[in-house]
C-alpha positions in Angstrom: 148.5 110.7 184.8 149.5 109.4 181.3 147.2 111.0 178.2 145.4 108.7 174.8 144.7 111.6 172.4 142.7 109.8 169.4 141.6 111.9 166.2 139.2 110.2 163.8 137.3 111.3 160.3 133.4 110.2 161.2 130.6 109.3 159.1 127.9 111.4 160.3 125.3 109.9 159.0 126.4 107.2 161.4 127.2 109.2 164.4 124.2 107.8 166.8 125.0 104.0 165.5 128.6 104.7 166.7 127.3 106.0 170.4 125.3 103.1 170.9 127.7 100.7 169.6 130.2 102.6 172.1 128.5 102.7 175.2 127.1 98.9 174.9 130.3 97.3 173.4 133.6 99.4 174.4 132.8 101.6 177.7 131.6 98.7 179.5 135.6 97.0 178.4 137.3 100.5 179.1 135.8 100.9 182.2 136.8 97.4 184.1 140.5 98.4 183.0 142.4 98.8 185.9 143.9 102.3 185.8 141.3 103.6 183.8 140.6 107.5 185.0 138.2 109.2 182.4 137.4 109.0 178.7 136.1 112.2 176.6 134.3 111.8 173.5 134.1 115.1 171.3 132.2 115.6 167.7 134.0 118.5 166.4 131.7 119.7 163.3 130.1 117.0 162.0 132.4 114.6 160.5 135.7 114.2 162.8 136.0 112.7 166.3 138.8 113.4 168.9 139.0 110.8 172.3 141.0 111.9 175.1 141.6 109.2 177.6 143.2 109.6 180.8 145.2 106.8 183.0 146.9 106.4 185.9 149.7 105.3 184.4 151.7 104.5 180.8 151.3 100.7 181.9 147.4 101.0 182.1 147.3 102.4 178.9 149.1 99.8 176.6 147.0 97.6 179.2 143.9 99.2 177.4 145.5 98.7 174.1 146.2 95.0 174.0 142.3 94.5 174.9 141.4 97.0 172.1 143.5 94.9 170.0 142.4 91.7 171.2 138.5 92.7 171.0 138.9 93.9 167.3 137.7 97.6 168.3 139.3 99.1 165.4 137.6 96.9 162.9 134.7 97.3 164.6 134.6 101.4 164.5 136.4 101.2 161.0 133.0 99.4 160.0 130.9 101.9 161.5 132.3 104.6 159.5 135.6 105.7 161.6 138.6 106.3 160.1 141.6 106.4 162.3 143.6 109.3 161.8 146.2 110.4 164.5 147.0 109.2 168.0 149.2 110.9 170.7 150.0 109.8 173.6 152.1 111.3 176.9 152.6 112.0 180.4 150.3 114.9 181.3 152.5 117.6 183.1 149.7 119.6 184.4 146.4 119.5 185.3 144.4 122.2 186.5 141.0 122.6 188.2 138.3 125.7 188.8 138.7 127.4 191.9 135.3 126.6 194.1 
């Protein structure tokens, strides 16, 4: 499993324009990605982002990243009041689950 951590400063005053401009506009692309695993979205205090992303593979990933590119996401969030500022990126070594 390869790992997209994304940390953004928010506007948020603009928080609920960015949700709906994310799940009609750039889910619906994410999702038809082949390889594409999950995507977590989390406010942390009002006025930064973080986006963990999770593929099946490194290749998926830059995949992803050429249609983000391609689509103008960046501009597009940059516009809604997101300011881009730290990405990581990796092969997860772990992952663990709850015991059921």
């Amino acid at each position: 499993m390869y790992v997209m951590i994304n940390n953004s400063k928010a506007d948020p005053a603009r928080r609920h324009e960015v949700d709906q401009w994310v799940e009609k506009e750039m889910l619906p692309a994410l999702q038809k990605t082949p390889g594409f695993l999950a995507n977590y979205e989390v406010w942390e205090g009002n006025d930064h982002v973080t986006v963990v992303t999770t593929w099946e593979n490194e290749a998926a990933s830059t995949a992803w990243m050429k249609i983000f590119e391609a689509e103008n996401f960046d501009s597009q969030l940059g516009q809604l009041g997101l300011q881009f500022e730290s990405a990581r990126r990796g092969e997860a070594v772990r992952h663990t689950t709850a015991h059921k």
